[in-house]
VMD Tcl script that draws the C-alpha trace (Angstrom):
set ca {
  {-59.24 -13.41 -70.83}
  {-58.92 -9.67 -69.78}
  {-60.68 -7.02 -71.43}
  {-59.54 -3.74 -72.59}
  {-61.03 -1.83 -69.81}
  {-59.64 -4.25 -67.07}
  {-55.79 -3.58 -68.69}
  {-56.18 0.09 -68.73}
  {-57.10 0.12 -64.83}
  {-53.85 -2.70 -64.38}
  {-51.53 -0.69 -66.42}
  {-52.54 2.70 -64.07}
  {-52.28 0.56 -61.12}
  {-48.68 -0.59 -61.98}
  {-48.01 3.08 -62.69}
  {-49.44 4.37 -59.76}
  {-47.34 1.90 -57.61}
  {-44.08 3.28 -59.46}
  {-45.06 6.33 -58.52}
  {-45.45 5.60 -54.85}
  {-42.28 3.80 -54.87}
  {-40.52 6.55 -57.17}
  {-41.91 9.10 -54.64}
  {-40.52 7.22 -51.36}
  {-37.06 7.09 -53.14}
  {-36.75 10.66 -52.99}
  {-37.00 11.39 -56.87}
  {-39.52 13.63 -58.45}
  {-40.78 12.82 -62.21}
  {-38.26 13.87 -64.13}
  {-35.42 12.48 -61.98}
  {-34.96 15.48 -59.62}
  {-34.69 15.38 -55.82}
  {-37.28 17.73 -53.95}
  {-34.38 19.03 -51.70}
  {-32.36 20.03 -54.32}
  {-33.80 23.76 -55.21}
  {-34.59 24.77 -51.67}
  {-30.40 23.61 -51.25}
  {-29.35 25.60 -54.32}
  {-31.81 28.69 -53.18}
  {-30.24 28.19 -49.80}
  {-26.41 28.22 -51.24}
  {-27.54 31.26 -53.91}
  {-28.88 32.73 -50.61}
  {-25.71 31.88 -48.11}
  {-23.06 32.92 -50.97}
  {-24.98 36.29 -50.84}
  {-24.48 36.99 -47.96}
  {-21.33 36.05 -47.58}
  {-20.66 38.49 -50.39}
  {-22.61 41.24 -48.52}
  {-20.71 40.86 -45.38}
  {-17.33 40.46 -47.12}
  {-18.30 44.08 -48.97}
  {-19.39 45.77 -45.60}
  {-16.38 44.66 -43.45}
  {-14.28 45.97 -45.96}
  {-15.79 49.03 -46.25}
  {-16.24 49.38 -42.81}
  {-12.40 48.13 -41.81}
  {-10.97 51.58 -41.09}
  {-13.73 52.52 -38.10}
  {-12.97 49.24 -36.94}
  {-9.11 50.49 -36.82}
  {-10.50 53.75 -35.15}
  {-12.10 52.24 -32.66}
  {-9.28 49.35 -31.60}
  {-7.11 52.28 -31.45}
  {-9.67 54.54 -29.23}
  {-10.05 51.55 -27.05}
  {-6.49 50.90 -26.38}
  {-6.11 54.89 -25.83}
  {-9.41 55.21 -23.25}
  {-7.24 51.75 -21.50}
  {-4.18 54.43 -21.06}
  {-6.43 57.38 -19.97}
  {-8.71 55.58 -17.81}
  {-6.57 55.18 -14.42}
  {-5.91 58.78 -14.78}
  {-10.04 60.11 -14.93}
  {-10.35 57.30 -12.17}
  {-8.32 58.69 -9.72}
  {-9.37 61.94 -10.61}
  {-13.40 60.78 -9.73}
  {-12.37 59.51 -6.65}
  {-11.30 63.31 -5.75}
  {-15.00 64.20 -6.59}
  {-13.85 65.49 -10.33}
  {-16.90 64.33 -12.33}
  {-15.43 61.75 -15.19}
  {-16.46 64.44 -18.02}
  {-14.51 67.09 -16.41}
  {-11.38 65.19 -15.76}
  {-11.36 63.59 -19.10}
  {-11.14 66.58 -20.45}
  {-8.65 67.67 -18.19}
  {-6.28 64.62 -19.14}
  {-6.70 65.32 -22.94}
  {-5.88 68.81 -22.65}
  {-2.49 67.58 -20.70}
  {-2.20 65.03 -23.29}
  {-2.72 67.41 -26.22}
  {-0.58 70.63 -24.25}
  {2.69 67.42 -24.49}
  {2.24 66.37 -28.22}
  {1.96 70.32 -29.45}
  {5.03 70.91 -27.02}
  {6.79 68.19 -28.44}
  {5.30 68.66 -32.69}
  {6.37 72.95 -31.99}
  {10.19 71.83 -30.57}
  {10.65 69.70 -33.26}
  {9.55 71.90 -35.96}
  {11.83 74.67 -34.31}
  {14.66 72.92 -35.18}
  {13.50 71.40 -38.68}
  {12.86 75.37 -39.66}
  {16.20 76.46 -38.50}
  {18.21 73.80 -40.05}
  {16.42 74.05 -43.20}
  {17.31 77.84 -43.04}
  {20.58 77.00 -42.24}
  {21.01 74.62 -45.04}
  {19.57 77.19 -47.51}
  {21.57 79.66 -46.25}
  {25.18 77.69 -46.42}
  {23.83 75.95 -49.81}
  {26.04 78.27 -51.93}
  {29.13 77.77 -50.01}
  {28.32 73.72 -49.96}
  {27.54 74.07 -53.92}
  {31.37 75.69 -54.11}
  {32.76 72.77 -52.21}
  {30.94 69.85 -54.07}
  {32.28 71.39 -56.87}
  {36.06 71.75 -55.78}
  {35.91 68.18 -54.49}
  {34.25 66.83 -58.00}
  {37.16 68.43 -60.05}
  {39.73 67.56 -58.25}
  {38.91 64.15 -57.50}
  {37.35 63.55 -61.32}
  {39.79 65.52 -62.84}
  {37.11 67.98 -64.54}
  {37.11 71.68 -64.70}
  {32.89 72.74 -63.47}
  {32.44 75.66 -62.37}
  {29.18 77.60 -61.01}
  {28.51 79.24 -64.10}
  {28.11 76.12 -66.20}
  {25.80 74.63 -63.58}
  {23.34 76.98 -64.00}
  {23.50 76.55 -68.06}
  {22.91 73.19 -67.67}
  {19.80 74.14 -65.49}
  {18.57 76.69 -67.23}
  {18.83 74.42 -70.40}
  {16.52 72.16 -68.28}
  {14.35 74.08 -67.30}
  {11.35 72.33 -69.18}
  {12.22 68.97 -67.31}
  {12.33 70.82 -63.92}
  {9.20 72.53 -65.53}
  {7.45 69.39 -65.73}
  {8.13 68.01 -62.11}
  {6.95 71.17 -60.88}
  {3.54 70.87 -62.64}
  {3.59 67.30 -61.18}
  {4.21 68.21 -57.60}
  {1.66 70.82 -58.29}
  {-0.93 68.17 -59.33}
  {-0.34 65.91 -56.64}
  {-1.22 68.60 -53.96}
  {-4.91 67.92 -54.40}
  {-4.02 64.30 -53.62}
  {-1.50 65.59 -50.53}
  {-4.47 67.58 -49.16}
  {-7.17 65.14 -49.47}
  {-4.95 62.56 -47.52}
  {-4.26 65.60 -44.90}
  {-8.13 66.11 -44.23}
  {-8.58 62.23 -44.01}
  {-6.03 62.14 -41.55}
  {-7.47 64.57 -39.84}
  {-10.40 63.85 -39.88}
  {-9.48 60.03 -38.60}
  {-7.48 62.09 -35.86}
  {-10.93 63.76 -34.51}
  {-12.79 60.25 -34.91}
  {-10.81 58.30 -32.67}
  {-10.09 61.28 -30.30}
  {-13.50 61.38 -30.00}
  {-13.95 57.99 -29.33}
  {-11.62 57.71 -27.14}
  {-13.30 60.66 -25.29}
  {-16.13 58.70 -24.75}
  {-14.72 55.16 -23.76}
  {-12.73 57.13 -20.97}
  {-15.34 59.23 -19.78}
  {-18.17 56.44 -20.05}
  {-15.99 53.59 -19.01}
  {-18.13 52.21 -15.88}
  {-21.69 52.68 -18.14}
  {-19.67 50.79 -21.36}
  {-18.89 48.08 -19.05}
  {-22.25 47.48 -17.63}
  {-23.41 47.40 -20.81}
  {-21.48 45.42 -22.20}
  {-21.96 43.19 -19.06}
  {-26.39 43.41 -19.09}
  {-25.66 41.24 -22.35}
  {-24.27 38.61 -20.59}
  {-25.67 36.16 -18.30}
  {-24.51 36.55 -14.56}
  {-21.76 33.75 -14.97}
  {-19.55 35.44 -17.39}
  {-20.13 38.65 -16.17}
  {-17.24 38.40 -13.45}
  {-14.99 36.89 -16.10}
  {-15.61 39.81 -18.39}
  {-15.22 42.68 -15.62}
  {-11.67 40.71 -14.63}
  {-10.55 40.85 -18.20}
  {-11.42 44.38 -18.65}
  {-9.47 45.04 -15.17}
  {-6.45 43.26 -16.41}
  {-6.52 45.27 -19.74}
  {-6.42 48.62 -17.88}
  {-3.80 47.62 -15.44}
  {-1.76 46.33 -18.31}
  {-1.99 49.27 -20.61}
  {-1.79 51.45 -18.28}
  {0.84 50.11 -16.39}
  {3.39 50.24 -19.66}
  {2.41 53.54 -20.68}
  {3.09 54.46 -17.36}
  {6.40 53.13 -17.22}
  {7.64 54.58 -20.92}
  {6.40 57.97 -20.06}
  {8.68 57.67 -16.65}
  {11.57 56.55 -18.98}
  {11.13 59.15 -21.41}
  {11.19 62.23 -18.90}
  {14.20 60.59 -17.74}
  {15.80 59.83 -20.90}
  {15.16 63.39 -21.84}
  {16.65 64.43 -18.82}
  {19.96 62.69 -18.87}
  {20.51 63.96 -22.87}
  {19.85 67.33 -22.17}
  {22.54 67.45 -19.56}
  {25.12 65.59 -22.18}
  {24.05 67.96 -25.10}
  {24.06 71.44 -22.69}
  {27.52 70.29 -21.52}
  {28.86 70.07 -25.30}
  {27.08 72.82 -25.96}
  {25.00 70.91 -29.01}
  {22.12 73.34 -30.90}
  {18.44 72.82 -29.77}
  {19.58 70.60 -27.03}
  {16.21 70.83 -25.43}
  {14.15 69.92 -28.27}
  {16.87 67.20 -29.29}
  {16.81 65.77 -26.26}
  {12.71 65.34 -25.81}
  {13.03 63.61 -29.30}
  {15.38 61.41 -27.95}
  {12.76 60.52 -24.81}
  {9.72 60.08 -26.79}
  {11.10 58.19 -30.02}
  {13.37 55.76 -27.75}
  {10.40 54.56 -25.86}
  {7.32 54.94 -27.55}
  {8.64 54.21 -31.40}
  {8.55 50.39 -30.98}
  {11.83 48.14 -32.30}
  {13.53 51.03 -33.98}
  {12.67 53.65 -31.99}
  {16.20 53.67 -30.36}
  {18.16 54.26 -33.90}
  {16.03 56.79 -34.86}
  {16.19 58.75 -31.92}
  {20.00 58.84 -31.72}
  {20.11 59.60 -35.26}
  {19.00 62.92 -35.54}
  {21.43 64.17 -32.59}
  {24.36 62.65 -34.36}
  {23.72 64.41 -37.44}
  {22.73 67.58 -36.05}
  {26.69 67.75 -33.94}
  {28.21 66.78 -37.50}
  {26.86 70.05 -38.75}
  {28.60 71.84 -35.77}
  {31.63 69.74 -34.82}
  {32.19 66.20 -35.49}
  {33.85 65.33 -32.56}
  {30.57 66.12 -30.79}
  {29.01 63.81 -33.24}
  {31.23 61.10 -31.27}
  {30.75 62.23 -28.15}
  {26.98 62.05 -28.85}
  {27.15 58.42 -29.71}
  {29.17 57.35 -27.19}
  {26.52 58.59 -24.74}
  {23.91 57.40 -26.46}
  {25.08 53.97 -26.28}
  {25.88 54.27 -22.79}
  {23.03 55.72 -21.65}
  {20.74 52.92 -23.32}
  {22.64 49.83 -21.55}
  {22.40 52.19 -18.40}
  {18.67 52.13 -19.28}
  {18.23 48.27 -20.13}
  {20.26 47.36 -17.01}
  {19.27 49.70 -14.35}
  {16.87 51.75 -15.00}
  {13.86 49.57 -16.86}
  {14.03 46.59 -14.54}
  {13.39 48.63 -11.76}
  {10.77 50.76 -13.30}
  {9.04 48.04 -15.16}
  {8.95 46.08 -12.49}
  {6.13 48.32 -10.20}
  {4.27 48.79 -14.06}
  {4.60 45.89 -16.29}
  {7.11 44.16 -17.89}
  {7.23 42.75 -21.49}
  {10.17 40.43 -22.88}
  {12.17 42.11 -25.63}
  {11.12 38.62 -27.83}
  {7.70 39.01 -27.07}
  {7.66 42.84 -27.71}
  {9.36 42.36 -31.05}
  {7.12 39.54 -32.52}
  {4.20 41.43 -31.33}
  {5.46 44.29 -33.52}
  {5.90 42.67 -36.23}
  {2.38 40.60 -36.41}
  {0.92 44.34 -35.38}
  {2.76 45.77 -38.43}
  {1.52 42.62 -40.86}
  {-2.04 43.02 -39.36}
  {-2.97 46.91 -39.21}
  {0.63 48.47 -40.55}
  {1.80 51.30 -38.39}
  {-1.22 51.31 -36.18}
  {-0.75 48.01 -35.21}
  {2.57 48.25 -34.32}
  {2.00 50.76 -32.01}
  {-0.79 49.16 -29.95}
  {1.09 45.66 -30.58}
  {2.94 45.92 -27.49}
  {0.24 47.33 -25.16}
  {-1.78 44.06 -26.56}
  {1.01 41.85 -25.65}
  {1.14 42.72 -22.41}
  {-2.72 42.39 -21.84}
  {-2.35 38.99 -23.22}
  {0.65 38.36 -21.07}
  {-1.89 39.22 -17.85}
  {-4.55 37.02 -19.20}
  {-2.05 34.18 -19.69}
  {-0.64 34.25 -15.88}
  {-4.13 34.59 -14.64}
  {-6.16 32.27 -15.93}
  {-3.42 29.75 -17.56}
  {-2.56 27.05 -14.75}
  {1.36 26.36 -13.90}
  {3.08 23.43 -12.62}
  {6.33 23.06 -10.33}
  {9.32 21.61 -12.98}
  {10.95 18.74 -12.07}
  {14.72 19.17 -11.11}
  {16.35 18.50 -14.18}
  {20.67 19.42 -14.72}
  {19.47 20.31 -18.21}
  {16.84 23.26 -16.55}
  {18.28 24.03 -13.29}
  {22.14 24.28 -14.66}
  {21.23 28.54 -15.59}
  {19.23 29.08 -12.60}
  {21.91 27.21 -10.60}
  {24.74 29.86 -11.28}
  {22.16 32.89 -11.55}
  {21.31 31.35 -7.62}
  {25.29 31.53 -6.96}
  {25.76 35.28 -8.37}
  {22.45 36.08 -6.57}
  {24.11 35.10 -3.71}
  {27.32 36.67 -4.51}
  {25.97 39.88 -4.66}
  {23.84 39.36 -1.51}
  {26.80 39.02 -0.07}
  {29.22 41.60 -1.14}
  {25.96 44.33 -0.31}
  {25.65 43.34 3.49}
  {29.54 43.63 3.54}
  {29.57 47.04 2.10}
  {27.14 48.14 4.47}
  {28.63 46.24 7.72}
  {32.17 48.00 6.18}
  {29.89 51.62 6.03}
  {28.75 50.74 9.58}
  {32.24 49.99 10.87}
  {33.21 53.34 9.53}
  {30.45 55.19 10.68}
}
mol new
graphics top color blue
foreach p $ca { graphics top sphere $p radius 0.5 }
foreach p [lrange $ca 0 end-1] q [lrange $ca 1 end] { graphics top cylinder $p $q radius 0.2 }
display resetview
């Protein structure tokens, strides 16, 4: 027989033991696991964060745009201020040397092309009249209606409060025009300044950028960096070189047909054809075709026909040879680059796509490993008869110079 006192001191024993054994288990009284609120203060805590990061990268997305873009920019500059210190030009001085050069070319080029947009406006305005008199002769006699001037300007006048309207809107979107203007301008002096100091402080960026690495990756990061300039700079290089030339060769064609602002047509056609990526070619044709439809249309022909020439002149002759000293970029590679540029950062990144390419083309022959193909019909079939018209021509050069010698 147990007495009362004895069963109390069981009955706590027993519940101590489940206790013990509840505790080992992992499970507090009450059925809850002791890791489980420092987990759901840690995922509170993480998703936070998250959120806080998230908010500050996109806030923060447009200076990261600024500085991509200064970086690929000091990439272009740089050779230029380097050769420049090796003269004994301090790298302060001859940066801003370059961007005066730089900026002296883009007003040349913005005040030539806004010479001719001023006087063709004015021109338009001033023929509008007689154009307004021929729409009209045209619309009656091919609509069979009888409009005349007069009854134009009733109809206007008896709109007035619609044009009214879309004046007062144009006028209330100027605010909105402006505000984007200073933005843009003020993004313009961000990244030139930027850019500024990645080209001036190129060898102290590196180093720093290099005393946060241990020794071992140092080399890796300073060949990189190399690559990156020579690239850049390289196709830069070789589109500013094609552009001068490009310029050259249309200003001949447009002096001989005696075509309007044939200097300031013809440095549009340089700098759009090369350094407008994809389209750059149609647009830069465009405008001169137009421009010789206003004064004769046969010119407008003559234009294109040129045009045309002169750009499988350019893809043929001209760009192998030229690209070949720089850098050279497949047209396939250029134009997917352009295109995941333009989904990625829009405009921005379809101007820096192709620069980017062709840094990642360097890194891939340098550091990517290649191995001899075995001789295959299927492979060697295209480089077979490339061989044989290698060979051909070979062959017909050393006879047109042994003919030249015979002559001689």
């Amino acid at each position: 027989m147990t007495t009362s006192g004895e069963q109390e001191r069981l009955g706590e024993a027993v519940r101590g033991a489940e206790g013990e054994r509840a505790g080992h288990g992992g499970v507090l009284w009450g059925g809850m696991p002791p890791w489980l609120p420092r987990a759901m203060v840690l995922f509170l805590v993480s998703v936070g964060l998250f959120q806080l990061a998230d908010w500050a990268f996109r806030q923060l997305i447009d200076l990261f745009v600024m500085l991509l873009v200064a970086f690929f920019l000091s990439l272009a500059l740089e050779p230029a201020v380097d050769r420049m210190a090796a003269r004994g030009v301090r790298r302060g001085v001859g940066t801003f040397l370059v961007f005066v050069a730089v900026g002296v070319a883009v007003v040349g080029f913005l005040a030539a092309l806004g010479t001719l947009l001023v006087d063709q406006v004015a021109k338009i305005a001033g023929d509008m009249p007689h154009l307004v008199d021929n729409l009209i002769v045209w619309t009656n006699r091919t609509f069979h209606q009888d409009l005349s001037l007069g009854e134009l300007q009733k109809r206007l006048l008896k709109d007035s409060g619609t044009i009214e309207g879309y004046a007062q809107q144009a006028a209330d979107n100027v605010w909105g025009v402006s505000s984007t203007l200073i933005g843009g301008l003020f993004q313009t002096f961000t990244v030139g300044l930027f850019t500024f100091y990645f080209t001036a402080e190129g060898p102290r960026v590196r180093r720093t950028v290099c005393s946060l690495l241990p020794p071992a990756k140092q080399a890796e990061v300073l060949r990189a960096w190399e690559i990156a300039l020579a690239k850049t700079g390289g196709y830069l290089y070789s589109r500013a070189v094609l552009a001068v030339v490009s310029a050259a060769g249309h200003w001949v064609m447009f002096a001989l047909i005696d075509l309007p602002y044939s200097a300031a047509l013809a440095i549009w056609v340089g700098v759009m054809s090369q350094f407008v990526p994809t389209i750059g070619t149609y647009l830069a044709g465009a405008l001169p075709v137009l421009v010789a439809l206003t004064v004769e249309p046969v010119d407008a022909l003559y234009v294109l026909v040129f045009t045309v020439v002169y750009q499988q002149i350019e893809n043929y002759v001209l760009h192998p040879r030229i690209t070949a000293r720089t850098v050279d970029v497949h047209p396939a590679v250029a134009f997917g680059a352009v295109i995941a540029g333009a989904a990625l950062l829009g405009a921005v990144g379809a101007l820096i796509a192709i620069p980017a390419a062709a840094t990642m083309q360097g890194f891939v022959g340098t550091y990517v490993r290649r191995y001899e193909v075995a001789t295959d019909p299927r492979i060697d079939q295209g480089e077979q008869r490339r061989a044989r018209r290698e060979l051909r021509r070979e062959a017909a050069r050393r006879l047109r110079r042994m003919v030249g010698g015979d002559g001689e």
